[in-house]
C-alpha positions in Angstrom: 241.6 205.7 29.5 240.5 206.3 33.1 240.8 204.1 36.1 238.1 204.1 39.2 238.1 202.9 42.6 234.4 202.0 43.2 233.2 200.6 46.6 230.1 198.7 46.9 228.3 197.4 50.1 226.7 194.7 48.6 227.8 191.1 46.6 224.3 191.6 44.4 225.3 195.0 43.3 228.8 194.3 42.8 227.6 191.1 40.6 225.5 193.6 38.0 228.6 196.1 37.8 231.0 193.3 37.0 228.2 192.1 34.5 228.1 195.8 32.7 231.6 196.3 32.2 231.8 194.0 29.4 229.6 196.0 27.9 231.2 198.8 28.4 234.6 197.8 27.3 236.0 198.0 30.6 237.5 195.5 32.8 238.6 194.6 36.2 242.2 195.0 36.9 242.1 194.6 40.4 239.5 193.4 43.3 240.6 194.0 46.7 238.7 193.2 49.9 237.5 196.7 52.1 239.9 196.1 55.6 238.3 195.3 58.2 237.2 198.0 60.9 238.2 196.8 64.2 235.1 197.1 66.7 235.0 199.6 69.3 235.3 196.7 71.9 238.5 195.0 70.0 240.4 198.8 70.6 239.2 199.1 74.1 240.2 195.1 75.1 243.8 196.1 73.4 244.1 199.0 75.2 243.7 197.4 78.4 246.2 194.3 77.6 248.8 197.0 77.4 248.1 198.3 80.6 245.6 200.4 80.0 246.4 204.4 78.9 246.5 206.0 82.6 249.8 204.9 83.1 251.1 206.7 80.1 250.0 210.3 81.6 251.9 209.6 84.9 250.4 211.0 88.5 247.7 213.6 88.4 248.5 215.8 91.3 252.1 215.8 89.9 251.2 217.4 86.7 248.4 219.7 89.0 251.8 220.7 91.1 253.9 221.4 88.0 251.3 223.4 86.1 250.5 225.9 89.2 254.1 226.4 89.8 253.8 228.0 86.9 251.2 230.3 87.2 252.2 234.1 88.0 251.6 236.4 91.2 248.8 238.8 90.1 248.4 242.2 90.5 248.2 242.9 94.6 248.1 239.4 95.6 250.6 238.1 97.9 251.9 234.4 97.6 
């Protein structure tokens, strides 16, 4: 015995599989509904309710100021 997950984009094909599987001695355990993919605009209108996500990297020229005071003297160069 074998179990498969099958997913089909349309009712009318889903309607002739559930027909056949009589046929073939098989049977339907379980019928779940695919989850809903949230649209591109839903994520972008949550994003900005929270506050948007520029807050969440802090000040720019801060993290500019942090990441060249770690850069090194090179070779002949004076600070």
């Amino acid at each position: 015995m074998s179990r498969l997950l099958i997913e089909i984009n349309s009712e009318e094909n889903e309607a002739i599989l559930l027909s056949l599987l009589p046929k073939l001695d098989g049977r339907l355990i379980e019928k779940k509904p695919s989850p809903e993919k949230p649209s591109l605009a839903s994520v972008l209108e949550t994003i900005i309710q929270s506050g948007g996500a520029g807050d969440s990297f802090g000040d720019p020229s801060e993290w500019q100021r942090e990441i060249r005071s770690w850069d090194r003297i090179l070779d002949g160069r004076e600070e």
